[in-house]
BATI-222051 format. One record per residue: residue number from 1; residue in one letter; x, y, z of N, C-alpha, C in turn. Coordinates in Angstrom, 1 decimal. Example, Ala and Ser with C-alpha at 12.3 -4.5 7.8 and 13.67 -1.06 7.14 Angstrom:
R_seke_titor_nx_ny_nz_cax_cay_caz_cx_cy_cz
R_1_A_13.2_-5.7_7.8_12.3_-4.5_7.8_13.2_-3.3_7.8 .
R_2_S_12.8_-2.2_7.1_13.7_-1.1_7.1_12.9_0.0_7.9 .
END
This chain:
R_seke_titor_nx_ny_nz_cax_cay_caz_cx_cy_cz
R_1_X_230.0_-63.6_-48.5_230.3_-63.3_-49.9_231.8_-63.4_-50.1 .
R_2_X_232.1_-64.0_-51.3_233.6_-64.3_-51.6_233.9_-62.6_-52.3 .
R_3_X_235.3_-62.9_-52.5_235.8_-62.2_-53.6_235.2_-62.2_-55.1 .
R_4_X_235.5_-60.8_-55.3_234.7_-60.3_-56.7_235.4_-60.8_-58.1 .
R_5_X_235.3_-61.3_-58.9_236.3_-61.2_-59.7_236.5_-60.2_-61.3 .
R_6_X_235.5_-59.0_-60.9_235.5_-58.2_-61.7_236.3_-56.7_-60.8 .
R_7_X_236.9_-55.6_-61.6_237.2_-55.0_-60.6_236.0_-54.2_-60.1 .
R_8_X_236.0_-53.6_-59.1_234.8_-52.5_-58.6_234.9_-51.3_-58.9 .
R_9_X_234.0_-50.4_-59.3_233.3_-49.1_-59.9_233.6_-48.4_-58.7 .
R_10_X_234.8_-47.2_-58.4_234.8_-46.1_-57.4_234.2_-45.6_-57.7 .
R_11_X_233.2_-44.6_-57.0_232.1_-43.5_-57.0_232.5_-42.9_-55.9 .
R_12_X_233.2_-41.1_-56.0_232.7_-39.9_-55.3_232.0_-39.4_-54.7 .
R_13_X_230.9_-39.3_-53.7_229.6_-38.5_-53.9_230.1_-37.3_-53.0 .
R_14_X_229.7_-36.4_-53.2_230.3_-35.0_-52.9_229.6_-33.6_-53.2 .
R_15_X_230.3_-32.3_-52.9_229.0_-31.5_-53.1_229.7_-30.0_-53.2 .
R_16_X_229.1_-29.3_-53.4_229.9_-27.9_-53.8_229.8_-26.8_-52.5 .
R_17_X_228.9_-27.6_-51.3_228.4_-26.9_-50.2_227.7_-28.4_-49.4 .
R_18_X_228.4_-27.5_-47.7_227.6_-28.6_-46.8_226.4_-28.5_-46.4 .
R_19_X_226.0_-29.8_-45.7_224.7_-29.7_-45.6_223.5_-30.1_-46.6 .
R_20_X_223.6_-30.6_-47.9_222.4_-31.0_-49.3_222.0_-32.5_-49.1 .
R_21_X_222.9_-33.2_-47.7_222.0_-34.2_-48.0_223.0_-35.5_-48.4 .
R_22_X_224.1_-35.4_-48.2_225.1_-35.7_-48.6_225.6_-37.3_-48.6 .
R_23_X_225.8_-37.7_-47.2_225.9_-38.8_-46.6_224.8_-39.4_-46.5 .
R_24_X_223.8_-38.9_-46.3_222.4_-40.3_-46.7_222.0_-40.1_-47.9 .
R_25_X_222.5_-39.4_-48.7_222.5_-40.1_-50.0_223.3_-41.4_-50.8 .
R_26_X_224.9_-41.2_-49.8_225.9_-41.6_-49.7_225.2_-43.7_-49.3 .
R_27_X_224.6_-43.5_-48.2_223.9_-44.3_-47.1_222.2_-44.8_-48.6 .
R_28_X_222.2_-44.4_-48.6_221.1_-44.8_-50.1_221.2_-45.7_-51.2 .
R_29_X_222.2_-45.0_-51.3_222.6_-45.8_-53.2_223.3_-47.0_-52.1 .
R_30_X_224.1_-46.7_-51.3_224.9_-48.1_-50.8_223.3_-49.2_-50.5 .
R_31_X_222.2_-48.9_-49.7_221.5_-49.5_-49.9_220.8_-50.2_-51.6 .
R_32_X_220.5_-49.1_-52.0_220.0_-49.4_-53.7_221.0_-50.8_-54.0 .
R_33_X_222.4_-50.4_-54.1_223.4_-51.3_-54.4_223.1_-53.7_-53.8 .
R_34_X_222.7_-52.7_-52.8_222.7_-54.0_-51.7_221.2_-55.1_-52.7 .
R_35_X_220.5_-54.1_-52.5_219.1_-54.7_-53.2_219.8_-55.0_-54.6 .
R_36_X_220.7_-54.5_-55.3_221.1_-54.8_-56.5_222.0_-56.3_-56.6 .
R_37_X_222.1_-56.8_-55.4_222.9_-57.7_-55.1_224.7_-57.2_-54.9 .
R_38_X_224.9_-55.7_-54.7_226.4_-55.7_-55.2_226.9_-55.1_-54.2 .
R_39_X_228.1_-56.3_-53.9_229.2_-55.8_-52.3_229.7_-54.6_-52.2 .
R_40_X_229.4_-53.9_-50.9_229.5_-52.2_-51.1_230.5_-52.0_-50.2 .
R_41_X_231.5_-51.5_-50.6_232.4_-50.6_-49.6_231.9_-49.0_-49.6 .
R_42_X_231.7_-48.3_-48.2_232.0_-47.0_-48.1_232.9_-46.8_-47.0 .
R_43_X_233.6_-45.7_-48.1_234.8_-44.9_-47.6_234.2_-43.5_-47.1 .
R_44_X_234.6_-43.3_-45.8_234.5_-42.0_-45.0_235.1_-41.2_-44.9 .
R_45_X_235.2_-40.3_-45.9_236.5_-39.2_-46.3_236.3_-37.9_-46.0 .
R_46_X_235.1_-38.0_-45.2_234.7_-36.7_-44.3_235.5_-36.6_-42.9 .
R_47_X_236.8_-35.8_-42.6_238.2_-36.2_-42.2_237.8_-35.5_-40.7 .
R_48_X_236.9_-34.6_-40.7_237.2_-34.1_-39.6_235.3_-34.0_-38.7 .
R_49_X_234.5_-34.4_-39.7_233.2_-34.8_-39.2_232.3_-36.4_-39.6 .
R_50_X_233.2_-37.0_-39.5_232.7_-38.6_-40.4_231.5_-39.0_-40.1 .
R_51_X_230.4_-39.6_-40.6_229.0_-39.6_-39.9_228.6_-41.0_-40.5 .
R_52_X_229.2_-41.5_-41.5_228.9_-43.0_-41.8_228.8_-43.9_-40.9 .
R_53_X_230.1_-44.1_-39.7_229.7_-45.4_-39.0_228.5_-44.9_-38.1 .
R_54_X_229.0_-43.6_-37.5_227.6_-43.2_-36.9_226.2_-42.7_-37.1 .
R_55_X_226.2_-43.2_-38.6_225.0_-43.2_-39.1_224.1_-44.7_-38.7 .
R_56_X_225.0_-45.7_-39.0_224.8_-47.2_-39.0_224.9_-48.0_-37.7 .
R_57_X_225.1_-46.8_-36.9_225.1_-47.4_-35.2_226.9_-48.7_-35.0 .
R_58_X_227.6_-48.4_-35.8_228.8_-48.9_-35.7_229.9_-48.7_-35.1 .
R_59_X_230.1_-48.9_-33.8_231.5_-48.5_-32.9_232.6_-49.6_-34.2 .
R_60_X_233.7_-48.9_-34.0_235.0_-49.2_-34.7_236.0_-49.0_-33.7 .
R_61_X_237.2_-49.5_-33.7_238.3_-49.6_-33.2_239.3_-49.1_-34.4 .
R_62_X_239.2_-49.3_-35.5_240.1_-49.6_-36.7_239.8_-48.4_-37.4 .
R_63_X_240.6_-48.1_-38.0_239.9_-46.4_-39.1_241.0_-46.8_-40.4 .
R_64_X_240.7_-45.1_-41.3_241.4_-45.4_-42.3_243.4_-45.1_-42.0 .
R_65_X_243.0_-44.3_-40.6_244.6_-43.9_-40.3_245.2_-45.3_-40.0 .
R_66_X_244.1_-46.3_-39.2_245.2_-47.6_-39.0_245.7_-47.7_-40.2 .
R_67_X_244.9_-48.0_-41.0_245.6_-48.6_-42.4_246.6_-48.0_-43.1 .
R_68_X_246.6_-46.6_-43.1_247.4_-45.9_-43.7_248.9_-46.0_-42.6 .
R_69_X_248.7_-46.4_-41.6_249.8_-46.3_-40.6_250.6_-47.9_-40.7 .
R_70_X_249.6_-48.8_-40.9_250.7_-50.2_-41.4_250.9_-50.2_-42.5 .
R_71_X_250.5_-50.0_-43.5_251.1_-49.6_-44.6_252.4_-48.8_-44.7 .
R_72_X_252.7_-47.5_-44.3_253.9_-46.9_-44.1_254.7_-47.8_-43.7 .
R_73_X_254.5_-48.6_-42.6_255.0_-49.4_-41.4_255.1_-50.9_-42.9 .
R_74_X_255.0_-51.1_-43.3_254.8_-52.5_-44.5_254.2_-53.3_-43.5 .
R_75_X_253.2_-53.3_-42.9_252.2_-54.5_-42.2_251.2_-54.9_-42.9 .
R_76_X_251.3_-55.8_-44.0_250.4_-57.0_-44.7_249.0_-57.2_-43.9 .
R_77_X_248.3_-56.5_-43.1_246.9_-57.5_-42.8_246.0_-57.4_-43.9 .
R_78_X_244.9_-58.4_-43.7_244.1_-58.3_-44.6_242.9_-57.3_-44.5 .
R_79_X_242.7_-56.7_-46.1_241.9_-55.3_-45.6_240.6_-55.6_-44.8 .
R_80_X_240.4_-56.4_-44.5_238.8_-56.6_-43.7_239.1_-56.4_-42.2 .
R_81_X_240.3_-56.4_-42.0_240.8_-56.3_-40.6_240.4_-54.7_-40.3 .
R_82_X_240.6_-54.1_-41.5_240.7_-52.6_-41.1_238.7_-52.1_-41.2 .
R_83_X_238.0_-52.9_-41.8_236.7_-52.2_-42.3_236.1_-53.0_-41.7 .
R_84_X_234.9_-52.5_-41.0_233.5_-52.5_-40.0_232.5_-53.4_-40.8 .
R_85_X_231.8_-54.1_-40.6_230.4_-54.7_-41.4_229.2_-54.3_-40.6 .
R_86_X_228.6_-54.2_-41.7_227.3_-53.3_-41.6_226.6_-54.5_-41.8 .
R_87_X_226.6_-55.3_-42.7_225.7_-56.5_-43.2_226.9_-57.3_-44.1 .
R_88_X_225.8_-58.3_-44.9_226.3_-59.0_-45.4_227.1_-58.8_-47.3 .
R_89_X_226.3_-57.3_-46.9_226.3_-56.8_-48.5_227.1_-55.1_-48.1 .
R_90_X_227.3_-54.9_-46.9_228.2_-53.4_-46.8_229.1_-53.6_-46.0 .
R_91_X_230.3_-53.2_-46.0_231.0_-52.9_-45.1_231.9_-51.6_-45.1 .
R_92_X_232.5_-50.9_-44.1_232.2_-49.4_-43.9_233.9_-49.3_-43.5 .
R_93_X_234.7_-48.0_-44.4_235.9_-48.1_-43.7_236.2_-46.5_-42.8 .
R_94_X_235.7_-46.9_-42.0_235.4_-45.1_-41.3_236.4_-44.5_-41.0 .
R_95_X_235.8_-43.3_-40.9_237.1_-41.8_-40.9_237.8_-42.0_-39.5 .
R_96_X_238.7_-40.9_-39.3_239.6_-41.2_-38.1_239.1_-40.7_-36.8 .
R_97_X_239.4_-41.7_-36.7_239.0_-42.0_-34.6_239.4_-40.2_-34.5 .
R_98_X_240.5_-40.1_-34.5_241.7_-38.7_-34.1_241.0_-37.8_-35.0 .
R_99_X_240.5_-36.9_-35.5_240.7_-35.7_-36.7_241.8_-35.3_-36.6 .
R_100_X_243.0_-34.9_-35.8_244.2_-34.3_-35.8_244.8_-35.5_-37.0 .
R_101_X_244.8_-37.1_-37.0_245.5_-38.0_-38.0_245.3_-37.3_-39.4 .
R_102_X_244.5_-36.7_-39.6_243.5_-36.7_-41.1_245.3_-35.5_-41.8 .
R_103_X_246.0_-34.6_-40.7_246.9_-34.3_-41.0_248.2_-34.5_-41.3 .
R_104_X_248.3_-36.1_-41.1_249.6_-36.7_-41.3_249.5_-37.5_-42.4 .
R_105_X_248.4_-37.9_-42.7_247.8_-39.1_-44.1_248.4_-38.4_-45.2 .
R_106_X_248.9_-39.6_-45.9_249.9_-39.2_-47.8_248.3_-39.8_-48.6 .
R_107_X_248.3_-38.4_-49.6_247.1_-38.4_-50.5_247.3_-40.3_-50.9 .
R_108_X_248.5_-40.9_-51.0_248.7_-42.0_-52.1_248.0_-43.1_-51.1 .
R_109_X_247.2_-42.6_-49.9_246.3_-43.9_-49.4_245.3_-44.1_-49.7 .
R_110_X_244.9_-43.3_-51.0_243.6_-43.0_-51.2_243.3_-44.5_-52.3 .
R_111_X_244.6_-44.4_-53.4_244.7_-45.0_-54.3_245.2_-46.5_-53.9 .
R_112_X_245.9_-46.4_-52.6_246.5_-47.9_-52.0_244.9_-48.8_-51.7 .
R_113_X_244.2_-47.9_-51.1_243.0_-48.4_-51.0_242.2_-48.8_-51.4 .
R_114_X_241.9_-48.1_-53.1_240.9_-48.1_-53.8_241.5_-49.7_-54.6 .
R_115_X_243.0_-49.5_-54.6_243.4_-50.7_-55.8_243.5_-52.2_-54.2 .
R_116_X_243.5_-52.0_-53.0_243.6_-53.0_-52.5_242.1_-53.8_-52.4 .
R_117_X_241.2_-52.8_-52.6_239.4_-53.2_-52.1_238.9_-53.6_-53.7 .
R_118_X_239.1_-53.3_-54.8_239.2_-53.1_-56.1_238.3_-54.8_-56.7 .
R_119_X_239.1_-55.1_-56.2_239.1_-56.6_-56.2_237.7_-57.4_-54.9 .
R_120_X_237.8_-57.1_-53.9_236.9_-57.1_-52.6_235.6_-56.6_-52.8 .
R_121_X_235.3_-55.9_-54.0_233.8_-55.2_-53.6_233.6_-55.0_-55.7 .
R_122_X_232.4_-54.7_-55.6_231.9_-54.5_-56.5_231.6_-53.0_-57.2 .
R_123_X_231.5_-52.4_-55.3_231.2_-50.9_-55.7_232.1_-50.2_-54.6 .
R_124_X_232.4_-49.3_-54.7_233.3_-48.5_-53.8_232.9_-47.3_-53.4 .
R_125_X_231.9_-46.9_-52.7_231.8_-45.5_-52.4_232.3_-44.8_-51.7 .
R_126_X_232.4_-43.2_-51.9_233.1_-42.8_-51.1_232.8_-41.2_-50.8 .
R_127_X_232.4_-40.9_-49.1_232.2_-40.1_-48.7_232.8_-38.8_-48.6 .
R_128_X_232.5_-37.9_-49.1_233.6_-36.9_-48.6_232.7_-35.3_-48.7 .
R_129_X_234.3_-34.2_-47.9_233.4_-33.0_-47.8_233.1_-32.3_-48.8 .
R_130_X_233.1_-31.3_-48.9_232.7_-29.8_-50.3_233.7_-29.6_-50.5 .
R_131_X_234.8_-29.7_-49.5_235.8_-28.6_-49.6_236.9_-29.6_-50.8 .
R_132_X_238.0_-28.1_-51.5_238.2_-29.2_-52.8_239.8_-28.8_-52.3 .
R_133_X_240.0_-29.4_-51.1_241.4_-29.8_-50.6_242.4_-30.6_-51.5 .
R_134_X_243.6_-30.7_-50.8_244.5_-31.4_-51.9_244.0_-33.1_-51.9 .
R_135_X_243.6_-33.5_-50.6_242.9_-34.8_-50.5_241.7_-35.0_-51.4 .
R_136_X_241.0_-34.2_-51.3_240.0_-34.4_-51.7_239.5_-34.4_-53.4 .
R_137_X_241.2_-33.3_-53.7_241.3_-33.2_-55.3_242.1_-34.6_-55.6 .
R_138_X_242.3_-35.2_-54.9_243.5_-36.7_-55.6_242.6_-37.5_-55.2 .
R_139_X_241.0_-37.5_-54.5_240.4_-38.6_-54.7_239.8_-38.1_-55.8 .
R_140_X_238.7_-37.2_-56.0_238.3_-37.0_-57.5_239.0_-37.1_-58.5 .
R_141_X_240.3_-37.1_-59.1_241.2_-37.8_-59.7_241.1_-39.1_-59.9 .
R_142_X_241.0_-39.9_-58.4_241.5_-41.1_-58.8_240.2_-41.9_-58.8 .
R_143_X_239.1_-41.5_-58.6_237.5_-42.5_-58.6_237.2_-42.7_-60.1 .
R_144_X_236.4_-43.5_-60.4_236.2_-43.7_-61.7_235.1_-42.7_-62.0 .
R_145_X_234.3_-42.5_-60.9_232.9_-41.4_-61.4_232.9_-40.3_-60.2 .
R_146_X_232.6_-39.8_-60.2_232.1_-38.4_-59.5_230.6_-38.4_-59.5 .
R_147_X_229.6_-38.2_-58.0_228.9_-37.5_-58.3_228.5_-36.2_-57.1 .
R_148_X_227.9_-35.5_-57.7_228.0_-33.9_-57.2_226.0_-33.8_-57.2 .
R_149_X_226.0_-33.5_-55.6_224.9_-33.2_-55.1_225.0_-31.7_-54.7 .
R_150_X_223.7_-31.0_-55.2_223.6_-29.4_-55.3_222.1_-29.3_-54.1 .
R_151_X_222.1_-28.0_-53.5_220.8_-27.8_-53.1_220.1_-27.0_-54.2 .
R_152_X_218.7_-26.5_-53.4_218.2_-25.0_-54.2_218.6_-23.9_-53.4 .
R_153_X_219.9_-23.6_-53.5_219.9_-22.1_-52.6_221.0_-21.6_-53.6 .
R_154_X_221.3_-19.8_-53.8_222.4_-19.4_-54.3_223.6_-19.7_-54.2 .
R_155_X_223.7_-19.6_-52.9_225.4_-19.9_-52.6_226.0_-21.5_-53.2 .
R_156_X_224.8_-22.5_-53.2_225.3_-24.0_-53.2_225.6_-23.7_-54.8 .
R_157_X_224.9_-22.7_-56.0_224.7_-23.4_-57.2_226.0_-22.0_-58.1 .
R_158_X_226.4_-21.1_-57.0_227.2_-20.4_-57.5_228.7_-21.0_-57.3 .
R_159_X_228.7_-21.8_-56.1_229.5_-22.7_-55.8_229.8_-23.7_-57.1 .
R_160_X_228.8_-24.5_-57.7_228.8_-25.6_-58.6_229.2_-25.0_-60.0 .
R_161_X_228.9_-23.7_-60.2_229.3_-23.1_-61.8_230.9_-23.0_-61.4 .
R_162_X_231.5_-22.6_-60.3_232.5_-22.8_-60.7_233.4_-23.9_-60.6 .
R_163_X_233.2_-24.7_-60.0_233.5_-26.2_-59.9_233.1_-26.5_-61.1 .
R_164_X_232.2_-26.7_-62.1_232.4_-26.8_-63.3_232.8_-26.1_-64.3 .
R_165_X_232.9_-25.0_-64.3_234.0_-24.5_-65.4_235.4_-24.9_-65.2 .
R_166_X_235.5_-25.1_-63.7_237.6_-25.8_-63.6_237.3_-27.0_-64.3 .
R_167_X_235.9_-28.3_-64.4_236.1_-28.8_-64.6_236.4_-29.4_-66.2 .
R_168_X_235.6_-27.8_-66.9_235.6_-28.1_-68.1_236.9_-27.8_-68.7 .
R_169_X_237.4_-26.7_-68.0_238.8_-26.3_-68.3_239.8_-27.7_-68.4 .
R_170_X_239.5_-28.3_-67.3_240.8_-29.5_-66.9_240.1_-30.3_-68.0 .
R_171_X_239.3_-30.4_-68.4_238.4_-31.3_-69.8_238.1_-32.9_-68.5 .
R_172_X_237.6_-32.7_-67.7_237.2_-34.0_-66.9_235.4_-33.5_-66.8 .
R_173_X_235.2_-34.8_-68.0_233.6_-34.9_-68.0_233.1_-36.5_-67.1 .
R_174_X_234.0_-36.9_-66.1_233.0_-38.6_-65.3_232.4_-37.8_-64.1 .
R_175_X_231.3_-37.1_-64.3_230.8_-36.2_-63.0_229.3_-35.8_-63.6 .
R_176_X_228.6_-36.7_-62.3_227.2_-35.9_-63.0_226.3_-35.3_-61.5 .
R_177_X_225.5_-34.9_-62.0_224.9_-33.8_-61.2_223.4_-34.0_-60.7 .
R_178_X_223.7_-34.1_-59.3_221.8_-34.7_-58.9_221.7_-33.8_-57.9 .
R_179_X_220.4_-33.2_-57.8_220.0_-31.6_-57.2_218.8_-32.7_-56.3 .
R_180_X_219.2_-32.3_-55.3_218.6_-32.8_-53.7_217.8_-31.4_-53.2 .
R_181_X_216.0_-31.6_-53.9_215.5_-30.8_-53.0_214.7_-31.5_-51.7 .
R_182_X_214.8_-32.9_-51.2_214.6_-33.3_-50.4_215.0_-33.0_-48.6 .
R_183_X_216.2_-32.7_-49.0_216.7_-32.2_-47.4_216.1_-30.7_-46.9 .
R_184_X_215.8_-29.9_-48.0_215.3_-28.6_-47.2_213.7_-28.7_-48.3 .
R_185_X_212.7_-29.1_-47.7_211.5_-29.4_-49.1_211.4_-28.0_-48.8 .
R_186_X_211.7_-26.8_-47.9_210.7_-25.3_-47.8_212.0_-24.8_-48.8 .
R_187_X_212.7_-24.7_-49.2_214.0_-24.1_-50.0_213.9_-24.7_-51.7 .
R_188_X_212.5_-24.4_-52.4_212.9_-24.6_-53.6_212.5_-23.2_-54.5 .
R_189_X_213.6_-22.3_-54.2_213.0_-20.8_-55.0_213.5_-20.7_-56.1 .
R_190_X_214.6_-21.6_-56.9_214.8_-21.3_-58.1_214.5_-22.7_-58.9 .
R_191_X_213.8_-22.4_-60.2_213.2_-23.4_-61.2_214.2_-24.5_-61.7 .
R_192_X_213.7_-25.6_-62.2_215.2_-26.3_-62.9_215.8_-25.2_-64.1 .
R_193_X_215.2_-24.8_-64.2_215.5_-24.2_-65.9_216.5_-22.7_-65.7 .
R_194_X_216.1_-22.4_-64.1_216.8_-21.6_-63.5_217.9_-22.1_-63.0 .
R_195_X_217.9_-23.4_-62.2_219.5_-23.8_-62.3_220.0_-24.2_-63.1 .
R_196_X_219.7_-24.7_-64.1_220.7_-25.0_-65.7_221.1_-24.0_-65.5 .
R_197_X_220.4_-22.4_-66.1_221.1_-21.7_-66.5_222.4_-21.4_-65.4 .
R_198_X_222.1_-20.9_-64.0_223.0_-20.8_-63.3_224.2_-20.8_-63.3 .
R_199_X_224.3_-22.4_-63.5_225.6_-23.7_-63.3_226.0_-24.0_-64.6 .
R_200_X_225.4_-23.0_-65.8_225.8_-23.2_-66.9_226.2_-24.9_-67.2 .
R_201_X_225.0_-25.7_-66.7_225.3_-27.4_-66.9_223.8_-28.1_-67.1 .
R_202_X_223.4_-29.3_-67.1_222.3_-29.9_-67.2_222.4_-30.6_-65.9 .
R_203_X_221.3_-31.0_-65.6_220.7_-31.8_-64.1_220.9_-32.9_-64.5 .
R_204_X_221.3_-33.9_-64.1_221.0_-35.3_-64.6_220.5_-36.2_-63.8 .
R_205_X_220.1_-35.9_-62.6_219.0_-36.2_-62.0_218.5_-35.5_-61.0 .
R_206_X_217.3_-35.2_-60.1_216.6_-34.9_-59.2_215.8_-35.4_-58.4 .
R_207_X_216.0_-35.6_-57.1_215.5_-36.1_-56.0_214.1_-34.8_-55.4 .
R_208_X_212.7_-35.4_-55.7_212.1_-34.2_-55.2_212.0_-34.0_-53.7 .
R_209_X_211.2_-32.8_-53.3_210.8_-32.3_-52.0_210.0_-33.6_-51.3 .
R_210_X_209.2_-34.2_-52.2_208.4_-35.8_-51.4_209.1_-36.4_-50.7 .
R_211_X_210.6_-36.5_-51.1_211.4_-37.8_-50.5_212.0_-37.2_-49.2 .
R_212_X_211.4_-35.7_-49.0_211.5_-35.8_-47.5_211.1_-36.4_-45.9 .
R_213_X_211.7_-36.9_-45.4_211.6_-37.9_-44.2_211.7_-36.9_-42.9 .
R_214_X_210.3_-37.1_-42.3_210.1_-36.6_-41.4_211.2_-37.1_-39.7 .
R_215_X_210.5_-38.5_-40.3_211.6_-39.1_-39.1_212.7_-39.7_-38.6 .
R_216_X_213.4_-39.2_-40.1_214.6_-39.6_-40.5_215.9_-40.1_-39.3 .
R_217_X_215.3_-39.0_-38.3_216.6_-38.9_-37.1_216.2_-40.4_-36.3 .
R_218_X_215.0_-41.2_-36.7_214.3_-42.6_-36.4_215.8_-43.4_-36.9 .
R_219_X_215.7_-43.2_-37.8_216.9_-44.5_-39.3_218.1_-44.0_-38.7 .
R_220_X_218.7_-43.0_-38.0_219.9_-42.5_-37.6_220.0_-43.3_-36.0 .
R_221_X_219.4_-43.0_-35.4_219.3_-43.8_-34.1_219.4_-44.8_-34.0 .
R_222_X_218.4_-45.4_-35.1_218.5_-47.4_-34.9_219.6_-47.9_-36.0 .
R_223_X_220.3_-46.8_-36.6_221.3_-47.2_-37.7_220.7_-48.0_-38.4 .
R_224_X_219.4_-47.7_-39.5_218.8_-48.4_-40.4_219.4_-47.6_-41.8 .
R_225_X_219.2_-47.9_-42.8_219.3_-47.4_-44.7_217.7_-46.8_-44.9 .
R_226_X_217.6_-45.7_-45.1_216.3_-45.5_-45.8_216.0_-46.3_-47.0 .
R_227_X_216.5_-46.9_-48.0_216.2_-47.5_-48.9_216.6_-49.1_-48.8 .
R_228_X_216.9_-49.5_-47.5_216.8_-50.9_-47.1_215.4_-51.1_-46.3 .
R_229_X_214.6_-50.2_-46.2_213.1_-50.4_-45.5_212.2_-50.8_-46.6 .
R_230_X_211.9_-51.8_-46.4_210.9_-52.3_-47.2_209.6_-51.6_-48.1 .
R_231_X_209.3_-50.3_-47.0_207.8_-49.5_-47.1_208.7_-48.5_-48.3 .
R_232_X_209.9_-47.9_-48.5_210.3_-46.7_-48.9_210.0_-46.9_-50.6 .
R_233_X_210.0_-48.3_-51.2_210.0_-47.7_-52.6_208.0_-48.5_-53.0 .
R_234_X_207.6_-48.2_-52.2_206.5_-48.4_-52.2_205.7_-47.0_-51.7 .
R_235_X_206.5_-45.9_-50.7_205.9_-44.9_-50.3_206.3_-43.6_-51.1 .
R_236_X_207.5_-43.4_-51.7_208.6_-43.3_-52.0_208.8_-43.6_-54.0 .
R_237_X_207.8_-43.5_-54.4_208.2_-44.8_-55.5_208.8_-43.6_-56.7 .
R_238_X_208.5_-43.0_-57.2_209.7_-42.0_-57.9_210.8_-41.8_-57.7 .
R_239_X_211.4_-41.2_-56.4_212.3_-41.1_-55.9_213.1_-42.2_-55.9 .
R_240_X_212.6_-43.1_-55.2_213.4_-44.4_-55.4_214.2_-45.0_-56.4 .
R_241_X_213.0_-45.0_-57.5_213.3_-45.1_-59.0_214.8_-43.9_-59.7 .
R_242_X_214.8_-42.6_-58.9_215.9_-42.2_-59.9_217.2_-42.8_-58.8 .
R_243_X_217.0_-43.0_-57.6_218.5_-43.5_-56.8_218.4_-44.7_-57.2 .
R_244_X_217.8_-45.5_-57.7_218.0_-46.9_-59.0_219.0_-46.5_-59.6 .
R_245_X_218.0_-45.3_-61.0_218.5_-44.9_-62.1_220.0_-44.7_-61.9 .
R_246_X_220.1_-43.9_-61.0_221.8_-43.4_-60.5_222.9_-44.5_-60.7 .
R_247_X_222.5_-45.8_-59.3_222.7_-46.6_-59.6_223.3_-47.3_-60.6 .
R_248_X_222.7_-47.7_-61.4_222.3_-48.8_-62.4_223.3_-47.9_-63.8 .
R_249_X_223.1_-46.7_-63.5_223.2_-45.9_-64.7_225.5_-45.5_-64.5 .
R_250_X_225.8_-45.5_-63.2_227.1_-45.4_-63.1_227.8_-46.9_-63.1 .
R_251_X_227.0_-48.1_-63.2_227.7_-49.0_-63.0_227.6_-49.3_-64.7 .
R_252_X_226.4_-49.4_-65.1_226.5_-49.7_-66.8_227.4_-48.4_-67.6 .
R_253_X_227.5_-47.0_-67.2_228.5_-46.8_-68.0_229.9_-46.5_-67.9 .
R_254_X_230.3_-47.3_-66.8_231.7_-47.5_-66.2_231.7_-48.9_-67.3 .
R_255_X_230.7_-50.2_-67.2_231.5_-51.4_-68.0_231.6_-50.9_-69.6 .
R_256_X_230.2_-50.0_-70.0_230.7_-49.6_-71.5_231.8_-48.8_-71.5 .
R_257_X_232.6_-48.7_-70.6_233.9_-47.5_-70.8_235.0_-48.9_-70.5 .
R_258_X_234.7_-50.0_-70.4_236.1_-51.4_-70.0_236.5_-51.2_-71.7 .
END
């Protein structure tokens, strides 16, 4: 696949607490995308536990520190030198070999990145932790969308009211909110209506308890996409349908915002 000649839609996906589910959700929509026909970069911004390439069974040589290190250094290679392919439709720019590098990185590789691949991909996603670091606050800044996955437990949704009230404070509304009761299906004790109130927010989508995968640690092993398996939106068919929606719904209202 050639170069894109539209720019590409950055997407956040991220969480107010570890553990909801995060990265294979991350690992999902980049499939959805793929079936969508649209070239996917993910970025691995989980700095000190990265699970993307080793989700997809992908040894790497190259991370994001190389790149951020010839850049400092002014070394011109072409960004494909630095990012892994998964297929023909993903390719993966993984977290650092080192975790100690993740401490010498300038927030401004975030943005060198996003504007050098911009052009290269259609979608840009990008993995990262809960925690709302100085890194982590200059990529939310700099993505065009945000999205914020919640569980059903107290701590994750006391967590997300306040992350949205800074957010309403700062007046930044490109952030929507998809509640993952799939990763823990025995953990659903509070209602939707009970998390609204909570998080003082609306849900704008939900993944149920069905879409949990028994053998999931199968698709981790053989570095498969749960939503590149042929059986999943035929077994699966609701669920599927809102990581569509998600989909479909951050890329259409990124062009009505051109």
């Amino acid at each position: 696949m050639g170069k894109t000649t539209k720019k590409a839609v950055s997407i956040c996906i991220t969480s107010a607490k570890g553990g909801v589910g995060k990265t294979t959700t991350t690992l999902n929509l980049a499939g959805i995308y793929e079936v969508l026909e649209k070239k996917v970069l993910i970025i691995d911004l989980d700095v000190t536990n990265g699970g993307i390439a080793l989700s997809l069974n992908k040894p790497y040589k190259k991370d994001i520190y190389s790149l951020f290190d010839d850049i400092s250094l002014n070394i011109h290679n072409e960004f494909a030198t630095y990012t892994t392919k998964y297929d023909d439709y993903i390719d993966i720019l993984p977290c650092f070999i080192d975790p100690r590098s993740a401490s010498k990185i300038s927030n401004s590789i975030i943005e060198e990145i996003i504007d050098r691949a911009s052009f290269l991909y259609d979608v840009i996603l990008i993995d990262t932790t809960h925690l709302l670091n100085e890194l982590n606050l200059y990529t939310l800044d700099k993505v065009d969308k945000i999205l914020y996955i919640i569980g059903n437990d107290a701590v994750n949704l006391k967590n997300m009211k306040s992350i949205i009230k800074i957010f309403n404070d700062l007046k930044i509304n490109k952030y929507k909110i998809l509640l993952n009761n799939s990763y823990n299906p025995y953990k659903e004790y509070f209602s939707l209506y009970d998390i609204k109130n909570i998080i003082k927010a609306n849900i704008d989508y939900s993944i149920s308890s069905a879409f949990f995968i028994p053998n999931i640690d199968s698709y981790v092993m053989n570095g498969k996409i749960i939503t590149l398996d042929k059986r999943t939106p035929k077994t699966y068919v609701k669920d599927y349908e809102v990581l569509l929606n998600i989909a479909t719904d951050l890329l259409v209202e990124e062009e009505e915002n051109e």
